[in-house]
Steps between C-alpha positions, in 0.01 A plus 500: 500500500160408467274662756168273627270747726157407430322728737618816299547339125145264586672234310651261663816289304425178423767231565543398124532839394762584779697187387482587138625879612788314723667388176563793342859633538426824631241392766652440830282438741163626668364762725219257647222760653260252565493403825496113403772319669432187325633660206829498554554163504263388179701821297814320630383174315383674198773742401826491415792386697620844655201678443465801846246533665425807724202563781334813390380546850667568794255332776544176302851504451621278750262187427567586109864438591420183687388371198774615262485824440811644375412862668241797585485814277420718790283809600615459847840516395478861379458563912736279642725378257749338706272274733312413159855350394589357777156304470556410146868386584377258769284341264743474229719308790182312612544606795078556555464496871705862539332558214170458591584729835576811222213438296277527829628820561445631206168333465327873653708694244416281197079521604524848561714589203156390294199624696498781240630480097862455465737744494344752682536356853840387417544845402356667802777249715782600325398848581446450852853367489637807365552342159281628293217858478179290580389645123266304238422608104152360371346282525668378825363688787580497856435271746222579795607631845381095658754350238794788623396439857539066434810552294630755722411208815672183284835750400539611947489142573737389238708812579482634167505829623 
């Protein structure tokens, strides 16, 4: 799987190349970090038949499924797997109006789960639900008290905890 997230790699994968990747036999699909939901389509046209493609963001997985997506690799899902899947699912079945109604909800949980660098406020969540010791090793350090406070606010009114 090829994995296309400009903002931390500051190289963004250009079409060609991705197509030239797509035929190699042990290339599968994309993780497509880049926010452009254009992309889906034109990587559709230029790779190969079969060729999955994955939102590497969970805030625009629902329009990158519009388009044809083929799925979400998903922070959010570490918190709530199961309403994460049932999203997914009701894409897969096209069925995008309940669909939309999930992502939504989850919309506060996906923004918050990135106010600070990833894992560590996923990490503090799964604490907070008794998961997890809300522990880091370097260089990850913890979150700030106004990111626990928000996080704690978004996981109360999703009943998380």
């Amino acid at each position: 799987m090829i994995y296309n997230i400009p903002p931390r790699s500051v190289v963004d994968m250009s079409l060609e190349v991705m197509a030239e990747l797509s035929e190699l036999e042990n290339i599968i699909g994309v993780k497509d970090a880049t926010s452009d939901l254009s992309r889906v389509e034109k990587q559709k046209e230029k790779c190969r038949n079969g060729f999955l493609q994955f939102s590497g963001e969970d805030i625009t997985a629902y329009e990158f499924m519009l388009n044809g997506g083929n799925g979400c690799i998903s922070v959010t899902a570490n918190v709530l797997p199961k309403l994460c899947s049932e999203f997914q699912n009701l894409c897969l079945e096209g069925n995008f109006d309940e669909a939309l109604k999930i992502h939504k909800k989850l919309e506060p949980i996906h923004n918050a789960l990135f106010i600070e660098t990833s894992p560590a406020p996923v990490k503090y969540v799964l604490s907070r639900m008794g998961l997890i010791e809300d522990e880091l090793r370097l260089p990850l350090v913890n979150i700030r008290q106004e990111t626990k406070d928000m996080l704690d606010k978004v996981i109360s009114d999703l009943d998380m905890i």
